[in-house]
FIRO-152655 format. One line per field, with one value per atom (N, C-alpha, C, CB): residue in three letters; chain; residue number from 1; atom name; x negated, y, z. Coordinates in pm, whole numbers, plus 50000, padded with zeros to 5 digits. Glycine has a CB too. Layout:
aa <- (ALA/...)
ch <- (A/...)
i <- (NUM/...)
at <- (CA/...)
x <- (X/...)
y <- (Y/...)
z <- (Z/...)
END
This chain:
aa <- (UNK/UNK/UNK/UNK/UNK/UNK/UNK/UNK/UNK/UNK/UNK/UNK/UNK/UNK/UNK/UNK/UNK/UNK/UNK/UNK/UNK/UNK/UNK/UNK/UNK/UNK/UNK/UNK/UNK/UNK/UNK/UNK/UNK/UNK/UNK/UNK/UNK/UNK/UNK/UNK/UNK/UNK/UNK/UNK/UNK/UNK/UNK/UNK/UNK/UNK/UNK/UNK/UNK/UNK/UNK/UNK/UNK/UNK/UNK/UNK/UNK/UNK/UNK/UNK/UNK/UNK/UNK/UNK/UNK/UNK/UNK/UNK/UNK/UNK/UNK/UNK/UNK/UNK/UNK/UNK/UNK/UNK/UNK/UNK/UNK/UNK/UNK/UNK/UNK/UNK/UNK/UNK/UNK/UNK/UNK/UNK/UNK/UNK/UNK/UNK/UNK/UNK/UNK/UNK/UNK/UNK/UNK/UNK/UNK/UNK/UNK/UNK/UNK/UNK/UNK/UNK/UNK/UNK/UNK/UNK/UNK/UNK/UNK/UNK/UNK/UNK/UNK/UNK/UNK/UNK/UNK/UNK/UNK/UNK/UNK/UNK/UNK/UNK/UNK/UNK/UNK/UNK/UNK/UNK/UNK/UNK/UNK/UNK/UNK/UNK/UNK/UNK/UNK/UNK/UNK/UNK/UNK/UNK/UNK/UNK/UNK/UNK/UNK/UNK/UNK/UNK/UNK/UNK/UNK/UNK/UNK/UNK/UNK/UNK/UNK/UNK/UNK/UNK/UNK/UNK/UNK/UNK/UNK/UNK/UNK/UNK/UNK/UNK/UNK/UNK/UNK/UNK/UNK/UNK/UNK/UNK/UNK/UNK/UNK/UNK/UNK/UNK/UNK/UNK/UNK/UNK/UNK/UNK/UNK/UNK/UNK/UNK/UNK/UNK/UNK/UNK/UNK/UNK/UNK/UNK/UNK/UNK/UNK/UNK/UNK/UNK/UNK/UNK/UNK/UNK/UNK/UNK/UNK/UNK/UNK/UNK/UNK/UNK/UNK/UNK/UNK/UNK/UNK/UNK/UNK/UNK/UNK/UNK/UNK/UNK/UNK/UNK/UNK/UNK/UNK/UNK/UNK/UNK/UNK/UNK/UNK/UNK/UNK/UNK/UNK/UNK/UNK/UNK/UNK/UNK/UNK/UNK/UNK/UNK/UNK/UNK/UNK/UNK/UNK/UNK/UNK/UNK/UNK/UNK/UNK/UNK/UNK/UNK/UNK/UNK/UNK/UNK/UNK/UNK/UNK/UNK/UNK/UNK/UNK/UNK/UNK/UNK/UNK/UNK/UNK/UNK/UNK/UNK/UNK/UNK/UNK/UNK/UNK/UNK/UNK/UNK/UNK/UNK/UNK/UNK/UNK/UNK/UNK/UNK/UNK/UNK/UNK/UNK/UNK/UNK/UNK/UNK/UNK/UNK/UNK/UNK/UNK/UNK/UNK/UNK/UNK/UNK/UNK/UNK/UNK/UNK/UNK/UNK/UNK/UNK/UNK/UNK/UNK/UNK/UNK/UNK/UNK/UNK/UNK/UNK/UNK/UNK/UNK/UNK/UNK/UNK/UNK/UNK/UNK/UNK/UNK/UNK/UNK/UNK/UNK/UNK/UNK/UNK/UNK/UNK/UNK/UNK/UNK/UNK/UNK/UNK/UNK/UNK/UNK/UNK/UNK/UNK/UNK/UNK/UNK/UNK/UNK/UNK/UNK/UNK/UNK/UNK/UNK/UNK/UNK/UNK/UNK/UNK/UNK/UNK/UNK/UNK/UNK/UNK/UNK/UNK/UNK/UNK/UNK/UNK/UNK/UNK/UNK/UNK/UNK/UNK/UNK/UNK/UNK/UNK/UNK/UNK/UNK/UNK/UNK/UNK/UNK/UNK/UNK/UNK/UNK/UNK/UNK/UNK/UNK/UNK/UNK/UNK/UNK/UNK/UNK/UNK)
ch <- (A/A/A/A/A/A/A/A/A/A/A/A/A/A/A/A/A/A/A/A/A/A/A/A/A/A/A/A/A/A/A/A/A/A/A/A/A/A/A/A/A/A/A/A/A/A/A/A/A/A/A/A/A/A/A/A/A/A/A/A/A/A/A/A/A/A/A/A/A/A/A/A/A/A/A/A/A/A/A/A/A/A/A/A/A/A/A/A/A/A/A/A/A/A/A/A/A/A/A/A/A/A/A/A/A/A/A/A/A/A/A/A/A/A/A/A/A/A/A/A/A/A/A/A/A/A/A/A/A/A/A/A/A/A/A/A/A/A/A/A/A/A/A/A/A/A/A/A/A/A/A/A/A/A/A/A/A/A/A/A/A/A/A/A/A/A/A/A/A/A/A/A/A/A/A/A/A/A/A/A/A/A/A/A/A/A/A/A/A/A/A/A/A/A/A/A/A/A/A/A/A/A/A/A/A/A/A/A/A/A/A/A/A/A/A/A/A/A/A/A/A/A/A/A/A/A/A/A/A/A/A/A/A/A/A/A/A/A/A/A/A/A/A/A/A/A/A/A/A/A/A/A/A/A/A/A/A/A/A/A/A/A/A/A/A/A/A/A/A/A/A/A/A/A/A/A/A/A/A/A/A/A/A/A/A/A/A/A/A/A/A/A/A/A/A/A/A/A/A/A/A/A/A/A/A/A/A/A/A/A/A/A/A/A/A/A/A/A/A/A/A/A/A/A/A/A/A/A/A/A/A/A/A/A/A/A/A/A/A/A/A/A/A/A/A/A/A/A/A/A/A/A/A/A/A/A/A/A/A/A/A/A/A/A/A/A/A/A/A/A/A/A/A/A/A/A/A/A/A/A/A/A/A/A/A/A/A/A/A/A/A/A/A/A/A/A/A/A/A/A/A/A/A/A/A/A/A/A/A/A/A/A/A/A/A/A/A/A/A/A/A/A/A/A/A/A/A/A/A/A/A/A/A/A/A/A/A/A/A/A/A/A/A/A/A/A/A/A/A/A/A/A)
i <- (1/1/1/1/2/2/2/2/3/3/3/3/4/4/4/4/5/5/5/5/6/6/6/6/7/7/7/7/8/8/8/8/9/9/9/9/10/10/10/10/11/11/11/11/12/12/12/12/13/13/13/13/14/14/14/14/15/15/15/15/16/16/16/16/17/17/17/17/18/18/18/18/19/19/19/19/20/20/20/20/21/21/21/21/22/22/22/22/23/23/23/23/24/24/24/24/25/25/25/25/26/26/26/26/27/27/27/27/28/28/28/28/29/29/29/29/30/30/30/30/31/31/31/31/32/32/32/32/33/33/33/33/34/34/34/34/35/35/35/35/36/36/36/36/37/37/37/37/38/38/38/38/39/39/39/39/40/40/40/40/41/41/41/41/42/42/42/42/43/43/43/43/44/44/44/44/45/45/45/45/46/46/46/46/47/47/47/47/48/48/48/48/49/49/49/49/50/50/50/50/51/51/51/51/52/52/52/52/53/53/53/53/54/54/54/54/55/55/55/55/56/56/56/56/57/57/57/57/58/58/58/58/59/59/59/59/60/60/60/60/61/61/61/61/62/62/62/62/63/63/63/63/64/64/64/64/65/65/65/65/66/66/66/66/67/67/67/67/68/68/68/68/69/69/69/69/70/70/70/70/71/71/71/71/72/72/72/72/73/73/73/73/74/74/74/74/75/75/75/75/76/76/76/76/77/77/77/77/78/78/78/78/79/79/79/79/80/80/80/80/81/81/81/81/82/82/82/82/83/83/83/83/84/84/84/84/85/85/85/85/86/86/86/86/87/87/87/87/88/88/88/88/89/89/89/89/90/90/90/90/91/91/91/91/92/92/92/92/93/93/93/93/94/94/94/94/95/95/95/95/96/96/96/96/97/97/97/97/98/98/98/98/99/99/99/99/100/100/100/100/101/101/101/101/102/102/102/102/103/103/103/103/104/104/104/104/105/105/105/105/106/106/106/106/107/107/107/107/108/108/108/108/109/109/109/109/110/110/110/110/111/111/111/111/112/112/112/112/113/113/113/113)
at <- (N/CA/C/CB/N/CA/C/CB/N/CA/C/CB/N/CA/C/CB/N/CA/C/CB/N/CA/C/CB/N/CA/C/CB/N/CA/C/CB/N/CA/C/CB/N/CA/C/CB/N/CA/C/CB/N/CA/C/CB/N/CA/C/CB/N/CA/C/CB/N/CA/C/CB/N/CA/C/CB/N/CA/C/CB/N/CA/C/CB/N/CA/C/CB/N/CA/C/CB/N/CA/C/CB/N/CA/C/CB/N/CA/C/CB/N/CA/C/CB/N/CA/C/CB/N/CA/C/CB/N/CA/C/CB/N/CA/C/CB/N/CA/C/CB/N/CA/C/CB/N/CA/C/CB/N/CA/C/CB/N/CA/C/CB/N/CA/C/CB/N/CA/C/CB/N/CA/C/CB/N/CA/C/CB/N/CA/C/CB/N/CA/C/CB/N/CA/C/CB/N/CA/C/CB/N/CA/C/CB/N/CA/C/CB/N/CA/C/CB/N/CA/C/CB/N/CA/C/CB/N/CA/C/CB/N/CA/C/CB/N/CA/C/CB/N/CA/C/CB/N/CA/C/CB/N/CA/C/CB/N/CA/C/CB/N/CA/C/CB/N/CA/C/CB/N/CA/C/CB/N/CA/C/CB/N/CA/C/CB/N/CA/C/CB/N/CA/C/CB/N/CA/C/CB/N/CA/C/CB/N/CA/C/CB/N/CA/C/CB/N/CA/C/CB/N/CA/C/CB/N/CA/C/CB/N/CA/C/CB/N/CA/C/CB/N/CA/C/CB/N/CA/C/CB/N/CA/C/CB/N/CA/C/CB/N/CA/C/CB/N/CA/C/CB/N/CA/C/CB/N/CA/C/CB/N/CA/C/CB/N/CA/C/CB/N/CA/C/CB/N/CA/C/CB/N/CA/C/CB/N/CA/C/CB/N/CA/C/CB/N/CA/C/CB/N/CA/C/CB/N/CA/C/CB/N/CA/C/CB/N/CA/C/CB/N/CA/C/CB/N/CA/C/CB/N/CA/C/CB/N/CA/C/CB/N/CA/C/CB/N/CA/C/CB/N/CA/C/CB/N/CA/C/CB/N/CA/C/CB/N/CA/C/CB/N/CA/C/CB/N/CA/C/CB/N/CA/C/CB/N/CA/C/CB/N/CA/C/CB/N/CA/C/CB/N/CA/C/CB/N/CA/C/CB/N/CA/C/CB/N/CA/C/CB/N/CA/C/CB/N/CA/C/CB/N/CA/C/CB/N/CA/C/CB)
x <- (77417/77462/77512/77573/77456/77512/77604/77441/77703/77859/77877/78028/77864/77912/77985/77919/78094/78228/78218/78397/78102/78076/78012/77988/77948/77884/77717/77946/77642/77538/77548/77439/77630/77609/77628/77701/77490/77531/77686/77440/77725/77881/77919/77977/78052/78172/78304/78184/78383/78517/78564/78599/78695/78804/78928/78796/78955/79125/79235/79177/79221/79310/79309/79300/79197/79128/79225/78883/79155/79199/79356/79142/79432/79603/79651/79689/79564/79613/79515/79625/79435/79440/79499/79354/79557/79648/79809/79663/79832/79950/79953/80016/79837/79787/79784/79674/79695/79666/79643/79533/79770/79826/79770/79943/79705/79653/79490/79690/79422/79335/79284/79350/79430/79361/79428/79368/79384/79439/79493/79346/79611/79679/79734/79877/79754/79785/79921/79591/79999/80072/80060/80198/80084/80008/80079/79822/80087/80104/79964/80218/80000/79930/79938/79895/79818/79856/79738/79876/79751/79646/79640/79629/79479/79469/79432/79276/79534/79567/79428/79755/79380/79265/79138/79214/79095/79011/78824/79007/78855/78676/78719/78544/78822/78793/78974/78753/78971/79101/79117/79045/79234/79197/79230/79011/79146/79095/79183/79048/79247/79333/79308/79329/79416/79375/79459/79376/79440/79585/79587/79585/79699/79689/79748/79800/79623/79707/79773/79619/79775/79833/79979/79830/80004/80103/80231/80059/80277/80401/80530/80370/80656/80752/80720/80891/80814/80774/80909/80735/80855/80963/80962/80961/81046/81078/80936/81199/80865/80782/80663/80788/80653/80512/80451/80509/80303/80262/80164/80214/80173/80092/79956/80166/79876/79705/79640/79624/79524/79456/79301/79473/79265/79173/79080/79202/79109/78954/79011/78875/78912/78993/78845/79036/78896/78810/78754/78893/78633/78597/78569/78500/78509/78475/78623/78380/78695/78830/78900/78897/78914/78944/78840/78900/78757/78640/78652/78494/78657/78686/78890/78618/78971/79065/79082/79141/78973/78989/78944/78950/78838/78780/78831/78672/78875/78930/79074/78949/79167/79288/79245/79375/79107/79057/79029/78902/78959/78919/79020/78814/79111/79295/79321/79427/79338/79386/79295/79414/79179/79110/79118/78936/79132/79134/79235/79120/79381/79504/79534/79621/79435/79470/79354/79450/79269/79169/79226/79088/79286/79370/79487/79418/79552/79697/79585/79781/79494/79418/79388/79350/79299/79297/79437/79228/79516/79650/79718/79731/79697/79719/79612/79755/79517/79481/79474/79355/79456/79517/79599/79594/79749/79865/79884/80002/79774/79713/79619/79643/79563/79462/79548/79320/79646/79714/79890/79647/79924/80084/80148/80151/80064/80133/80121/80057/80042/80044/80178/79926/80169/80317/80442/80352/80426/80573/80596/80617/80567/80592/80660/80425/80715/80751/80687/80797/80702/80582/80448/80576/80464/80313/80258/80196/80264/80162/80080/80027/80132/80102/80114/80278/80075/80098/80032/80020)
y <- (88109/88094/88230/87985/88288/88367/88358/88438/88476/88436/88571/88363/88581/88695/88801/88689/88696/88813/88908/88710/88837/88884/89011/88787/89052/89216/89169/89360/89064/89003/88989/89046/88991/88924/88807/88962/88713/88590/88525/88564/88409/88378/88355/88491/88309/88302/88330/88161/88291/88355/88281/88354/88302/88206/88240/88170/88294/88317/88234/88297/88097/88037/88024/87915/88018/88017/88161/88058/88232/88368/88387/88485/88346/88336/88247/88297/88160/88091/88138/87928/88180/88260/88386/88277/88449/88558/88507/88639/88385/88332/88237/88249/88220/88159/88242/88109/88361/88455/88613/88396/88678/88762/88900/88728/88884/88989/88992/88945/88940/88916/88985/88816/89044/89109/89221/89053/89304/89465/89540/89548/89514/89542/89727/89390/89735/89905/89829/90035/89937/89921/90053/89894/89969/90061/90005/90043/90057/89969/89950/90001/89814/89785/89738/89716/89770/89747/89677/89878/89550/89502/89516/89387/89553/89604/89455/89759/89528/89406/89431/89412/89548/89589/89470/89745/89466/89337/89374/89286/89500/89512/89549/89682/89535/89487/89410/89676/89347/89238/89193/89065/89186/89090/89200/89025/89325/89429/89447/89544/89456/89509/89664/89403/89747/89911/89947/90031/89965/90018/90146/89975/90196/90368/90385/90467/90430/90430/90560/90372/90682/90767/90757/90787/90843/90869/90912/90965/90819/90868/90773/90835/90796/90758/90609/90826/90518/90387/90302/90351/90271/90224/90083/90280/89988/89870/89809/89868/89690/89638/89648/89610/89761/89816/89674/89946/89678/89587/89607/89515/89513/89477/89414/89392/89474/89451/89429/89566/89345/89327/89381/89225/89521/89596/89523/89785/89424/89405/89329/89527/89248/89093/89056/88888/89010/89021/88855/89033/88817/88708/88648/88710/88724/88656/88589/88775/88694/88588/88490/88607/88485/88412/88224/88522/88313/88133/88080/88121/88181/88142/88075/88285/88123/88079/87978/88136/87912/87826/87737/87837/87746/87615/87568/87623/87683/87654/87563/87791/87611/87499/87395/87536/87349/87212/87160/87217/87201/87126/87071/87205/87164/87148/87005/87288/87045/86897/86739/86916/86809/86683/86646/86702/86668/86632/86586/86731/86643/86558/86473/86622/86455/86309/86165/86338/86276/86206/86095/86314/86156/86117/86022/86241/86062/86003/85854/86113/85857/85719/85636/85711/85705/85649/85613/85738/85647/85579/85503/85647/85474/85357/85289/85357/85304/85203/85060/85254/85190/85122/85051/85216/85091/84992/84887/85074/84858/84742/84629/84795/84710/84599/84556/84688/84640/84614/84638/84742/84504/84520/84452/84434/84332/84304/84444/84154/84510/84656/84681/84815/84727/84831/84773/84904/84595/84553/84525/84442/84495/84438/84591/84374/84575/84717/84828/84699/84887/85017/84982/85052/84946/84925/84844/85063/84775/84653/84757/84600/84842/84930/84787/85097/84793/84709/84807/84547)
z <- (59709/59573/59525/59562/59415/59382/59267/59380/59262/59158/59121/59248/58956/58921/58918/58883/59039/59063/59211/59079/59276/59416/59402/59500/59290/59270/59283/59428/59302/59364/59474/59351/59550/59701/59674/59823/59801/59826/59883/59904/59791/59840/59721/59917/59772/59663/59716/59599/59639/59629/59725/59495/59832/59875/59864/59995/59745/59754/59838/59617/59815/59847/60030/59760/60063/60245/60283/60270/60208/60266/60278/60171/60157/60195/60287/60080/60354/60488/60566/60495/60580/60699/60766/60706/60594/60622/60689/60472/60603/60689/60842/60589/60892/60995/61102/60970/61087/61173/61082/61256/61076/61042/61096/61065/61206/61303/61270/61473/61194/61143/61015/61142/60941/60829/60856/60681/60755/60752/60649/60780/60639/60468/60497/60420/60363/60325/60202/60221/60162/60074/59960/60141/59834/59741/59603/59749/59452/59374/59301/59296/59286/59210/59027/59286/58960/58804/58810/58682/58671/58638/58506/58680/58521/58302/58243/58228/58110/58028/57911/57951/57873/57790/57800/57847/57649/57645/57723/57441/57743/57824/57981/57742/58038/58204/58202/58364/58148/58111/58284/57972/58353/58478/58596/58481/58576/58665/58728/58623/58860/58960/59035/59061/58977/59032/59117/58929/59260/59372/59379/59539/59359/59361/59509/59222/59610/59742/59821/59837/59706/59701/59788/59576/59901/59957/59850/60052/59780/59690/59750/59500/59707/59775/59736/59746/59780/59791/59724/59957/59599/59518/59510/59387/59470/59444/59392/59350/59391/59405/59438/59352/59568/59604/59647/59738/59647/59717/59849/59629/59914/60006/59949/60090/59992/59964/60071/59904/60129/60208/60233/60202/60293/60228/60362/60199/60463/60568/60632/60668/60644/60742/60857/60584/60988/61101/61008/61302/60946/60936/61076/60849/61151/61267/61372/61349/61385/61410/61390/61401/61230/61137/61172/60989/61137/61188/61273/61219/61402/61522/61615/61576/61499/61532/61485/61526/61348/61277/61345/61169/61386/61474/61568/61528/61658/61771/61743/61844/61647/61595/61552/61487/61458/61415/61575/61297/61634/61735/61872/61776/61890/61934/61873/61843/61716/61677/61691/61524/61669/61669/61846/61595/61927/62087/62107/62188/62012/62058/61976/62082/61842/61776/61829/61582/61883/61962/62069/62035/62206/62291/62218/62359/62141/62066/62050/61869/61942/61977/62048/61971/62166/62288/62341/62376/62375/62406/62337/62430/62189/62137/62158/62014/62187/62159/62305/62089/62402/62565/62517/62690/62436/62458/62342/62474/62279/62212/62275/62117/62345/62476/62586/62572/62621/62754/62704/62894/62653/62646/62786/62497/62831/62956/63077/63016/63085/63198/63162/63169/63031/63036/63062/62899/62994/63017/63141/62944/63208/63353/63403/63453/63541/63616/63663/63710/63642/63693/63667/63861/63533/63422/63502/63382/63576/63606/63752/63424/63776/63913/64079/63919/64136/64252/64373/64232)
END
């Protein structure tokens, strides 16, 4: 799919993905600090410009994210979906044992002999 804001590369945007993966796995992207201005002018209205000029560092510099390991990122992602899905997996399976089998558990030492 192509999207006008991508420059023509295939894709689209994920702002919102990308700020949890920056707060997820922090070691994953690669920020600089810089200020930033955004032009208010009606022919690039929106535009974000970081001046990353070594100047002293005054009250609201920001943090910018200039490269993020996608491949980490995917891969830490899956690997946490799939974490959860195995221990809600199991959490099931063990209810559901102690829905088929309430006399095991009540008796003494679960119905062990």
């Amino acid at each position: 799919m192509g999207f006008r804001c991508t420059q023509g590369h295939t894709g689209f945007l994920v702002h919102d993905a990308s700020t949890l993966a920056f707060l997820f796995y922090p070691e994953t992207v690669r920020l600089t600090r810089g200020r930033v201005k955004v032009s208010t002018s009606e022919d690039v209205q929106g535009r974000t410009h970081l001046d990353m000029r070594h100047l002293p560092k005054t009250p609201g510099g920001s943090f910018v994210a200039l490269d993020v390991d996608a491949d980490a990122v995917l891969t830490a992602m899956v690997q946490d979906l799939m974490a959860a899905f195995n221990e809600s997996s199991q959490q099931t399976n063990i209810s559901e044992f102690v829905l088929k089998n309430p006399a095991k558990l009540a008796s003494p030492g679960g119905g062990a002999k």
